[in-house]
mmCIF entry with sequence, helices, sheets and N, C-alpha, C, O atoms, coordinates in Angstrom:
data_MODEL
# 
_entry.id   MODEL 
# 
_entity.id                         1 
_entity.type                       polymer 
_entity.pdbx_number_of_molecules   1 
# 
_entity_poly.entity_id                      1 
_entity_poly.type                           'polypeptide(L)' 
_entity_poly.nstd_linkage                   no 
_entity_poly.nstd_monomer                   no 
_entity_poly.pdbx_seq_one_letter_code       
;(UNK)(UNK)(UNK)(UNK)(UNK)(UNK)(UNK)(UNK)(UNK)(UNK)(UNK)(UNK)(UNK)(UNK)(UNK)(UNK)
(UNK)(UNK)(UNK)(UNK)(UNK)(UNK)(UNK)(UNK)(UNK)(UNK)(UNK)(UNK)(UNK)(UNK)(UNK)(UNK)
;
_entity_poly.pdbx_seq_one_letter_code_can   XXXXXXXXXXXXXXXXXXXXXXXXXXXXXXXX 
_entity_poly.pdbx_strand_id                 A 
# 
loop_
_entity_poly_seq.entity_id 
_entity_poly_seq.num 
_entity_poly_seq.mon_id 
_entity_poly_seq.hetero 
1 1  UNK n 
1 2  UNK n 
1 3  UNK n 
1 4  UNK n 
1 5  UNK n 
1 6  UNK n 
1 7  UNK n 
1 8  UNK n 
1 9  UNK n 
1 10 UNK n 
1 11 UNK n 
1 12 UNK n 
1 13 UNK n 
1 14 UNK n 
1 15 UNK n 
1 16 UNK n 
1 17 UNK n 
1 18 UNK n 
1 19 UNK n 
1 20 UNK n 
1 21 UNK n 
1 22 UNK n 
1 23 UNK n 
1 24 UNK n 
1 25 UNK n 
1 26 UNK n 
1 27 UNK n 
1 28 UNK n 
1 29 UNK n 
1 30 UNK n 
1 31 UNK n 
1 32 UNK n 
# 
_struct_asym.id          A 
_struct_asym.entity_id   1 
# 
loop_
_struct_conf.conf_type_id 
_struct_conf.id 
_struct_conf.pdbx_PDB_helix_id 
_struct_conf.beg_label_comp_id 
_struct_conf.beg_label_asym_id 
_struct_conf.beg_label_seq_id 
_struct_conf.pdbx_beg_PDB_ins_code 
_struct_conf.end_label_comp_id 
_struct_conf.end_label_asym_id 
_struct_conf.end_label_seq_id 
_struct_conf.pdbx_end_PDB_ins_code 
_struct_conf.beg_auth_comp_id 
_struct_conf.beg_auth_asym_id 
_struct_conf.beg_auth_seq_id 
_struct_conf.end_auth_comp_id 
_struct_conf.end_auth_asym_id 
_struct_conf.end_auth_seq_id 
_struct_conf.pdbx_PDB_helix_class 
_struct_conf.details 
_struct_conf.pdbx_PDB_helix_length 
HELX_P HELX_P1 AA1 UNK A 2 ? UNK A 5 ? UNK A 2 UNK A 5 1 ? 4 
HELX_P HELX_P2 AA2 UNK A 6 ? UNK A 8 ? UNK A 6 UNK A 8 5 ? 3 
# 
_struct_conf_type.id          HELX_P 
_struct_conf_type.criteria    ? 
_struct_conf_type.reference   ? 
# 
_struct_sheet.id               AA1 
_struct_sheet.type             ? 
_struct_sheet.number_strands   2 
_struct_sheet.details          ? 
# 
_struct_sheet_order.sheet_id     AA1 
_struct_sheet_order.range_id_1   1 
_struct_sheet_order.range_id_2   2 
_struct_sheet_order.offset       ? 
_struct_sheet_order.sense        anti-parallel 
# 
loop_
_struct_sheet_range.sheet_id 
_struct_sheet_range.id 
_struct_sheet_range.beg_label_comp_id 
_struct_sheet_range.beg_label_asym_id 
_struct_sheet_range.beg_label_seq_id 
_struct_sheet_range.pdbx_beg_PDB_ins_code 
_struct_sheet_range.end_label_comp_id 
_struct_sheet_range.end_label_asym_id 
_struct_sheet_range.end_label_seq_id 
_struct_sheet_range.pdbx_end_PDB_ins_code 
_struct_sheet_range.beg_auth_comp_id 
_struct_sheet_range.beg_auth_asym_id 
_struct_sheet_range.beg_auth_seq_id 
_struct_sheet_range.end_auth_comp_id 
_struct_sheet_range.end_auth_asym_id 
_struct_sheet_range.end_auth_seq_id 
AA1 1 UNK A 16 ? UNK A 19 ? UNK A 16 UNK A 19 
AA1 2 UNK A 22 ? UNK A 25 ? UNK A 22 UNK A 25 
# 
loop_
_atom_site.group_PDB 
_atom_site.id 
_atom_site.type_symbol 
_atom_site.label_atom_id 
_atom_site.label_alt_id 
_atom_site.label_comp_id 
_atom_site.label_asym_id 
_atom_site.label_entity_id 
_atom_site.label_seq_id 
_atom_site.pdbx_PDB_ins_code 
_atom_site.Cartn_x 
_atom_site.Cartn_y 
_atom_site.Cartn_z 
_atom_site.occupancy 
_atom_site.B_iso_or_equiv 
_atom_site.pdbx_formal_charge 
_atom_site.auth_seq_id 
_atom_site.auth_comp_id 
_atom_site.auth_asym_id 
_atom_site.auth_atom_id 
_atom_site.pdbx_PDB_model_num 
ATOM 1   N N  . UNK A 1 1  ? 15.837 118.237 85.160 1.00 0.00 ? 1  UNK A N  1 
ATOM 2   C CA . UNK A 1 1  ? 15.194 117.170 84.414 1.00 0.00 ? 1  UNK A CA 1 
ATOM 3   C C  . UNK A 1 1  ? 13.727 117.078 84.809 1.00 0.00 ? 1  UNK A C  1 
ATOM 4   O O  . UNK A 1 1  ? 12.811 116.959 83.995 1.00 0.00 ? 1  UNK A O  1 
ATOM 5   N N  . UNK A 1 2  ? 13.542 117.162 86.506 1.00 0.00 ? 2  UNK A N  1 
ATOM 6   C CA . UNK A 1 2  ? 12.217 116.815 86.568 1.00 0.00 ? 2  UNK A CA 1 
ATOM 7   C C  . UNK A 1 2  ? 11.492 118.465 86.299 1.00 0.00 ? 2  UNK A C  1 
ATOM 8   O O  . UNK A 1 2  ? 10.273 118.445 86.472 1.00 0.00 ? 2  UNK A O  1 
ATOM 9   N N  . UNK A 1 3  ? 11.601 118.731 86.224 1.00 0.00 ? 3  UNK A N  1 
ATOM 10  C CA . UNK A 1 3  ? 11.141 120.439 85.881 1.00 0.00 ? 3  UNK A CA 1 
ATOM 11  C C  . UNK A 1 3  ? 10.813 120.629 83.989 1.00 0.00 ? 3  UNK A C  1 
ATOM 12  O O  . UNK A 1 3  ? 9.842  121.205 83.499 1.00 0.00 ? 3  UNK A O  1 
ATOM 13  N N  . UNK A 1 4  ? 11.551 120.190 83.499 1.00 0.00 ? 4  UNK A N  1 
ATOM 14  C CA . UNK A 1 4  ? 11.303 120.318 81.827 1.00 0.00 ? 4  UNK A CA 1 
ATOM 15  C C  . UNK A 1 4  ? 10.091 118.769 81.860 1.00 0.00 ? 4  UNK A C  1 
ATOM 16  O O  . UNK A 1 4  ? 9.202  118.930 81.023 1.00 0.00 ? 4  UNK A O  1 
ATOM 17  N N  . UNK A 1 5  ? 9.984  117.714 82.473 1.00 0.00 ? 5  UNK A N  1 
ATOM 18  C CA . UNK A 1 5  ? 9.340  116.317 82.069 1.00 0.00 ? 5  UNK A CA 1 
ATOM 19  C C  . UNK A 1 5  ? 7.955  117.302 82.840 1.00 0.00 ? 5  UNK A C  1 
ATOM 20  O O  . UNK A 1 5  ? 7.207  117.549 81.895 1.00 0.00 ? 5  UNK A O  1 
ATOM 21  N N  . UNK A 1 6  ? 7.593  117.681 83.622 1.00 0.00 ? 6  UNK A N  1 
ATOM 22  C CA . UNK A 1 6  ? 6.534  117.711 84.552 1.00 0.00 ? 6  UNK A CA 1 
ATOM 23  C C  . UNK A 1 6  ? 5.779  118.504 83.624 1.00 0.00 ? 6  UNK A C  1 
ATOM 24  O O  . UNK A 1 6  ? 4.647  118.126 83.923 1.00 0.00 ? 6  UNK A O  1 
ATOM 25  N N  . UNK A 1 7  ? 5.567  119.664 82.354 1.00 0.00 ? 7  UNK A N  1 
ATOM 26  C CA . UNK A 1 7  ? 4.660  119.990 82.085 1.00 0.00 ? 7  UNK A CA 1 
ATOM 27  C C  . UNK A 1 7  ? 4.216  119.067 80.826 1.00 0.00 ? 7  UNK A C  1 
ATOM 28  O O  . UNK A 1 7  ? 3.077  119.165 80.368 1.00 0.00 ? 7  UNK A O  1 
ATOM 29  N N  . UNK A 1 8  ? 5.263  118.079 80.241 1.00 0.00 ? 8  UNK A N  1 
ATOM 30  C CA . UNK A 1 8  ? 4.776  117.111 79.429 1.00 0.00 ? 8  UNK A CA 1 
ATOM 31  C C  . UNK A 1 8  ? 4.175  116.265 80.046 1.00 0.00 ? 8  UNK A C  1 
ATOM 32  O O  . UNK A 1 8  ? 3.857  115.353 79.284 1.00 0.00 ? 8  UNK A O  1 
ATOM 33  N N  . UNK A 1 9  ? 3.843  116.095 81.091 1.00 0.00 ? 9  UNK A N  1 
ATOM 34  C CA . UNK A 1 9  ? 3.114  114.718 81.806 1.00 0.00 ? 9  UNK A CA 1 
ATOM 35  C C  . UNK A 1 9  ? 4.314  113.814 82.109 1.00 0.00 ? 9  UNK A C  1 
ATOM 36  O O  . UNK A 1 9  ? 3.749  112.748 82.349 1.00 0.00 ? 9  UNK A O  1 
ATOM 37  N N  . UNK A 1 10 ? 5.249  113.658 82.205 1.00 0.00 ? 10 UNK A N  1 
ATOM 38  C CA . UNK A 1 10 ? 6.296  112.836 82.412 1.00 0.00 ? 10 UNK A CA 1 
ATOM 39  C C  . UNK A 1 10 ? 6.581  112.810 84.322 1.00 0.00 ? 10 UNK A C  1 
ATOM 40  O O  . UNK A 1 10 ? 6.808  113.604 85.235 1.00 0.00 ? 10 UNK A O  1 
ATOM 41  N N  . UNK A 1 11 ? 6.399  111.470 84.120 1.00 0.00 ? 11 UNK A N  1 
ATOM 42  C CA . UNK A 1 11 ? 7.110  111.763 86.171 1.00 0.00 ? 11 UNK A CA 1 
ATOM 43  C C  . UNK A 1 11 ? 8.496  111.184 85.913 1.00 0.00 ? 11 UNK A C  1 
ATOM 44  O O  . UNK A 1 11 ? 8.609  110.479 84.910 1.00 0.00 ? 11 UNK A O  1 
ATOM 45  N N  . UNK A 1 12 ? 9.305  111.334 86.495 1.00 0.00 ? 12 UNK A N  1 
ATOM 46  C CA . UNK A 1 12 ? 10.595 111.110 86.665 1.00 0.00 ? 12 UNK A CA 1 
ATOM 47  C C  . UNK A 1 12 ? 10.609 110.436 88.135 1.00 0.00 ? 12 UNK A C  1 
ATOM 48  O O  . UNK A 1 12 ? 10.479 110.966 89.238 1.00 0.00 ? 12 UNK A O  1 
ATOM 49  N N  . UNK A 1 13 ? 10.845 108.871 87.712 1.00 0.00 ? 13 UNK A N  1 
ATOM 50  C CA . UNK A 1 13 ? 11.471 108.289 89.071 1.00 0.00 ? 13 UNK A CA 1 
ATOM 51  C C  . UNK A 1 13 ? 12.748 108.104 89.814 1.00 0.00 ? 13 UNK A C  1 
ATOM 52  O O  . UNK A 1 13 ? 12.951 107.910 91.012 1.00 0.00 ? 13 UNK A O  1 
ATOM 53  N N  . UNK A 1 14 ? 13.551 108.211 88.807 1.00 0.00 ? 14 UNK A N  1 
ATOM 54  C CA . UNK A 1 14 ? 15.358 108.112 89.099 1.00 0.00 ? 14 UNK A CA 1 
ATOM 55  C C  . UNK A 1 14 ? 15.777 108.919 87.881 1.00 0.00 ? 14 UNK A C  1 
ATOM 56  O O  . UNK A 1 14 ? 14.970 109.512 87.166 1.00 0.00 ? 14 UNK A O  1 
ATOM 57  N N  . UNK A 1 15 ? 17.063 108.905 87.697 1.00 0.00 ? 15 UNK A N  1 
ATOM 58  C CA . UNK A 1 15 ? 17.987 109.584 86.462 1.00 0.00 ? 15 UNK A CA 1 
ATOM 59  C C  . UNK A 1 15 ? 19.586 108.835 87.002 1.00 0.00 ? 15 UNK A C  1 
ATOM 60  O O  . UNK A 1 15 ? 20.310 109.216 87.922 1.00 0.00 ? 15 UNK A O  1 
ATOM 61  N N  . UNK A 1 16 ? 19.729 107.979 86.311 1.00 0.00 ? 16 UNK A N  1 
ATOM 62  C CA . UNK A 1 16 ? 21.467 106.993 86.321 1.00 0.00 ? 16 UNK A CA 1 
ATOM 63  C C  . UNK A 1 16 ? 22.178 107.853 85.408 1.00 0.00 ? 16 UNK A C  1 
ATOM 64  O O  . UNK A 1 16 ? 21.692 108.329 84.383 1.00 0.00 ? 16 UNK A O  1 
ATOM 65  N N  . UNK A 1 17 ? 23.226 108.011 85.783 1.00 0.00 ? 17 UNK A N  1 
ATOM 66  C CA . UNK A 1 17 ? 24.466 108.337 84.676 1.00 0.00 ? 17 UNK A CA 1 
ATOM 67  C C  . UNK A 1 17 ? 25.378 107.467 85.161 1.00 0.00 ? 17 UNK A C  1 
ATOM 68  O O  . UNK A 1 17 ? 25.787 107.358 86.317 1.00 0.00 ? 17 UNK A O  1 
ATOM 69  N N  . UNK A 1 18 ? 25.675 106.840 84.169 1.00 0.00 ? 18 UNK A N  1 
ATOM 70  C CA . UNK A 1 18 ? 26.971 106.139 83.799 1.00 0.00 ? 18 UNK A CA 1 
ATOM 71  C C  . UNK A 1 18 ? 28.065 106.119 83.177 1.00 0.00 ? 18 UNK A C  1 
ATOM 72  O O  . UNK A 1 18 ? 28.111 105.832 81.981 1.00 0.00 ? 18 UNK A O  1 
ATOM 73  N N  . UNK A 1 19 ? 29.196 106.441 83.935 1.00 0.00 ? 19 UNK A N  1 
ATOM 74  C CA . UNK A 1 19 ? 30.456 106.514 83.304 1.00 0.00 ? 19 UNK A CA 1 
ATOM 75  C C  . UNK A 1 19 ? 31.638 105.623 83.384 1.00 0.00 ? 19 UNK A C  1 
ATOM 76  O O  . UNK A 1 19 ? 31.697 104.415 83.614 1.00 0.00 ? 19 UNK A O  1 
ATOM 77  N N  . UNK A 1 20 ? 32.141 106.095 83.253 1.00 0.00 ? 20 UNK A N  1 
ATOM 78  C CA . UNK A 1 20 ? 33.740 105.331 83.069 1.00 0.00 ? 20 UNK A CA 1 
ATOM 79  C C  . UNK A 1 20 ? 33.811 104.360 84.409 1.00 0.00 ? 20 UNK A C  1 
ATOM 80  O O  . UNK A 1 20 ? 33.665 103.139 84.351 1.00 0.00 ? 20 UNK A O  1 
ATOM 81  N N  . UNK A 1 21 ? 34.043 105.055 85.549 1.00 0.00 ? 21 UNK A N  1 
ATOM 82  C CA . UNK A 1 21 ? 34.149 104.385 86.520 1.00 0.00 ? 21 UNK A CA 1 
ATOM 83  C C  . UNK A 1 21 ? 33.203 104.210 87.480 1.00 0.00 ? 21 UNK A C  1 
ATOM 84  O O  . UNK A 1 21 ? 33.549 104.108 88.657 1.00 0.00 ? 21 UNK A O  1 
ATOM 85  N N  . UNK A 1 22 ? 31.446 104.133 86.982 1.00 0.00 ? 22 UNK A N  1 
ATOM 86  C CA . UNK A 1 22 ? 30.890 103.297 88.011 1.00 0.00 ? 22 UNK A CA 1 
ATOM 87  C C  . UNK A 1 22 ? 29.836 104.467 87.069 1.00 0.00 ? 22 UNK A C  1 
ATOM 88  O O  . UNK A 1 22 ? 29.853 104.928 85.927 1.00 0.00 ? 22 UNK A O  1 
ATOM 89  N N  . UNK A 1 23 ? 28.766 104.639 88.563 1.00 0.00 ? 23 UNK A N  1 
ATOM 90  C CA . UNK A 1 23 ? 27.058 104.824 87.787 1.00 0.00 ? 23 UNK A CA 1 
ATOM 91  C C  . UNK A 1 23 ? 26.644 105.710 89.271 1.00 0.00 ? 23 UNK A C  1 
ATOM 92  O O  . UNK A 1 23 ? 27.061 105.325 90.363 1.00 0.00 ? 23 UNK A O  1 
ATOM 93  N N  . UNK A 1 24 ? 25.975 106.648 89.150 1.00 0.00 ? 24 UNK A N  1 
ATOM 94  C CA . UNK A 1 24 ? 25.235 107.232 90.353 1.00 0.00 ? 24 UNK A CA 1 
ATOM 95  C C  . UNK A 1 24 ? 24.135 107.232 89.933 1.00 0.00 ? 24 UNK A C  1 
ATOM 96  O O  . UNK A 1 24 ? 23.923 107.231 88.721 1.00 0.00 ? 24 UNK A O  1 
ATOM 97  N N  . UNK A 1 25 ? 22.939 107.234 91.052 1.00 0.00 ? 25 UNK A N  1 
ATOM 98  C CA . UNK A 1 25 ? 21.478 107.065 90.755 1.00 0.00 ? 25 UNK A CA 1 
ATOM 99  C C  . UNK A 1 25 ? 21.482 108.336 91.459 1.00 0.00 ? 25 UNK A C  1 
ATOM 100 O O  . UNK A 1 25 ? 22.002 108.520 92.560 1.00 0.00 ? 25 UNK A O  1 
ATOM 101 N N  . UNK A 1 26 ? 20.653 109.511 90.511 1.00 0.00 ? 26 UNK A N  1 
ATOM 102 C CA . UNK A 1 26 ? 20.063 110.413 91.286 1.00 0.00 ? 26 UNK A CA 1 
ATOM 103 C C  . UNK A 1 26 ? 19.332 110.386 92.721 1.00 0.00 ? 26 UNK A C  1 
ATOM 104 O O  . UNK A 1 26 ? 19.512 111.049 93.743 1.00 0.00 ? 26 UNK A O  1 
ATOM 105 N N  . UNK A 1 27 ? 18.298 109.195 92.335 1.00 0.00 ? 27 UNK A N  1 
ATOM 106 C CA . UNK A 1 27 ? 17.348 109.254 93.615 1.00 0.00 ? 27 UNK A CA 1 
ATOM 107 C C  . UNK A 1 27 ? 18.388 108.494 94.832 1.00 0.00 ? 27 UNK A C  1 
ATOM 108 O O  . UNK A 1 27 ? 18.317 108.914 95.987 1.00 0.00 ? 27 UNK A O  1 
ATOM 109 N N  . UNK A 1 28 ? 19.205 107.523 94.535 1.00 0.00 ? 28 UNK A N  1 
ATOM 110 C CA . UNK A 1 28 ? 19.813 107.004 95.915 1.00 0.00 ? 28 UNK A CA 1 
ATOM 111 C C  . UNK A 1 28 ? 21.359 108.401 96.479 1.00 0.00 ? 28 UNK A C  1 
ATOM 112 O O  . UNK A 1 28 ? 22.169 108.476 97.403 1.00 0.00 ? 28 UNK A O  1 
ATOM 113 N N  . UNK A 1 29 ? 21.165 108.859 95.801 1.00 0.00 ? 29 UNK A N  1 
ATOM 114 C CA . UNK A 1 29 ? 21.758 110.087 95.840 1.00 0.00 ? 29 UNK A CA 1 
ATOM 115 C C  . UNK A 1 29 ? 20.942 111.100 96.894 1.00 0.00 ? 29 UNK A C  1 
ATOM 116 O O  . UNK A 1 29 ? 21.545 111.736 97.759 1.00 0.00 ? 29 UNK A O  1 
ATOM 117 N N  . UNK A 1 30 ? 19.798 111.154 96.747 1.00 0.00 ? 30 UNK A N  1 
ATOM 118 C CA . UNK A 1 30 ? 18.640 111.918 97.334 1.00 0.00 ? 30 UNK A CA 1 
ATOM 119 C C  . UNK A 1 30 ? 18.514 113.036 97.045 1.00 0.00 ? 30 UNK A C  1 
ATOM 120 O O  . UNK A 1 30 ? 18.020 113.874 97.800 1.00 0.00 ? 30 UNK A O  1 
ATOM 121 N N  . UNK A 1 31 ? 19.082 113.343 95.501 1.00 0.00 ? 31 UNK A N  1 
ATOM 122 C CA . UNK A 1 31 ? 18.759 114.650 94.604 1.00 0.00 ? 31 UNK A CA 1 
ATOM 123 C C  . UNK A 1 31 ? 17.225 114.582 93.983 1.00 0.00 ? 31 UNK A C  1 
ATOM 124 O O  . UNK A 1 31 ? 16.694 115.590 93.516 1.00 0.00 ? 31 UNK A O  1 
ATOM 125 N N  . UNK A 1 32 ? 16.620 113.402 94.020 1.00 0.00 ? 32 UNK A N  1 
ATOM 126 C CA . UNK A 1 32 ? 15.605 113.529 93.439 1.00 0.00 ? 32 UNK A CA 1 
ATOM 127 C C  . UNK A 1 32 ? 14.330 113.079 94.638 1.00 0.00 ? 32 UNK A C  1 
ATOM 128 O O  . UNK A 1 32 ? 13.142 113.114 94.318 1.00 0.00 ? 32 UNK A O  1 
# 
């Protein structure tokens, strides 16, 4: 994600997915 946003000018601060049973935050994850 942050690799395709970075040559549009886009910063990427987090990325949430949410599903069925709950939500992970990339960054508190420490993928990002």
């Amino acid at each position: 994600i942050i690799d395709t946003a970075k040559p549009l000018g886009i910063a990427v601060h987090d990325h949430i997915i949410i599903g069925r049973k709950g939500n992970a935050s990339m960054k508190g994850l420490l993928l990002i």
